[in-house]
C-alpha positions, 0 to 999 in steps of 0.5 A, spaced: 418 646 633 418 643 626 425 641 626 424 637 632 418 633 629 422 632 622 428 630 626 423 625 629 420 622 624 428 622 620 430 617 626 424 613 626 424 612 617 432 609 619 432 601 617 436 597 620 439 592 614 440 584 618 441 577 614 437 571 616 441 567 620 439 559 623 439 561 629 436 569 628 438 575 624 444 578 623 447 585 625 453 587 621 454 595 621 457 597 627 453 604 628 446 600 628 449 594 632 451 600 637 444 602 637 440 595 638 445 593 643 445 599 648 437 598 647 437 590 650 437 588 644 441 581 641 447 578 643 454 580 641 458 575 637 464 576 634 464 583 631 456 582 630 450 583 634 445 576 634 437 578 635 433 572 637 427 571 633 422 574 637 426 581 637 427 581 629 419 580 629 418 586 634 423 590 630 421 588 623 413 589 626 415 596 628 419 597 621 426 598 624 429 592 621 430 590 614 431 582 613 434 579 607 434 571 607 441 568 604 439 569 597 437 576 599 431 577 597 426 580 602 424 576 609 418 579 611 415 579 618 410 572 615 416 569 613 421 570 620 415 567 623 415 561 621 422 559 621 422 561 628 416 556 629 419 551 626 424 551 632 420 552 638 412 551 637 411 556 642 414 561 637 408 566 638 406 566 645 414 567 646 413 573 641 406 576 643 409 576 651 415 580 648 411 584 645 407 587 651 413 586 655 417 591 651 411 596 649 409 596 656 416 600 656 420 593 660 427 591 657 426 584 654 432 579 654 433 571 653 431 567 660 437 563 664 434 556 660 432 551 666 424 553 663 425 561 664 423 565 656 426 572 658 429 576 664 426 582 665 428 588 667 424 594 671 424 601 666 431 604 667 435 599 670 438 595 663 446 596 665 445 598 672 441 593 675 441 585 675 433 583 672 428 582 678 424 578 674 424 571 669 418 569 665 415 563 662 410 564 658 405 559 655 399 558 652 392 557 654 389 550 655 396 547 654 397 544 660 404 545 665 406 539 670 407 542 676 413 539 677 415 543 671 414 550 675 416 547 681 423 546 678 422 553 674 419 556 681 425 553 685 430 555 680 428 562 680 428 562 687 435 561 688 436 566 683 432 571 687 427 573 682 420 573 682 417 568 677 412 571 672 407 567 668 405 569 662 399 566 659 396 567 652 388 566 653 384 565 647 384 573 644 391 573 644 392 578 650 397 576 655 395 575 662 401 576 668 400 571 674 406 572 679 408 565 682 410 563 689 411 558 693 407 557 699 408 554 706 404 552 712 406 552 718 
């Protein structure tokens, strides 16, 4: 019994080694990249896996990833965020939605674009099933058109996904709102 607590507890010490890139971090040994990559994680390019910032956040907060800037000094959780802040002002929202998501046990990827943050898969179906849902998160008290969600409604409707809005209230906790269109008759 005491060897499968100590082989846990070996496994969850393993750091994952990446280079901070522009555009995120940076994977290069191919055991980790394997690792990372079959648990949704990153994109594969060329022989390495590319994680988005927000996935290096959540992996560097829950002390499986190591980053080292270009000088290989140490890029801690502060630092990463603010160079994933200076791409997108909606860098925390983005990553605390990640966050719950991927804690609540979901697979997490990059949305299609058009507006869309991530597609979410249900628990299980990552590599079988296609993601039954696409998120946009935003933050409280900052306004969306509605034209803008009903351009990101439509196009997730033609996707046929449902349309998840993820809002970030003034606590910090993520609020879900399902979105659908309405029809009169």
């Amino acid at each position: 019994m005491n060897k499968g607590r100590d082989e846990a507890t070996v496994r969850l010490e393993v750091k994952v080694k990446g280079s901070l890139v522009e555009n995120g971090v940076k994977i290069c040994k191919k055991q980790d990249l394997d690792e990372l990559s079959s648990r949704g994680y990153g994109v594969a390019e060329n022989k390495e896996l590319l994680l988005a910032f927000y996935e290096a956040l959540y992996l560097s907060d829950k002390g499986i990833l190591e980053v080292e800037d270009k000088n290989g000094r140490e890029a801690d959780f502060q630092k990463l965020l603010q160079r994933f802040k200076s791409m997108d002002e909606n860098a925390w929202v983005k990553y605390l939605t990640y966050r719950d998501l991927r804690s609540r046990g979901y697979v997490v990827r990059e949305g299609f674009g058009f507006g869309v943050d991530f597609r979410v898969y249900d628990r299980g179906e990552y590599g079988r099933e296609a993601a039954k849902h696409l998120v946009l998160s935003m933050q409280e008290g900052k306004p969306i058109s509605t034209e803008n969600l009903d351009r990101v409604l439509r196009s997730s409707q033609s996707l046929k996904k449902k349309l998840i809005v993820a809002v970030m209230n003034r606590r910090g906790e993520i609020v879900y709102y399902s979105v659908a269109q309405l029809t009169l008759k």
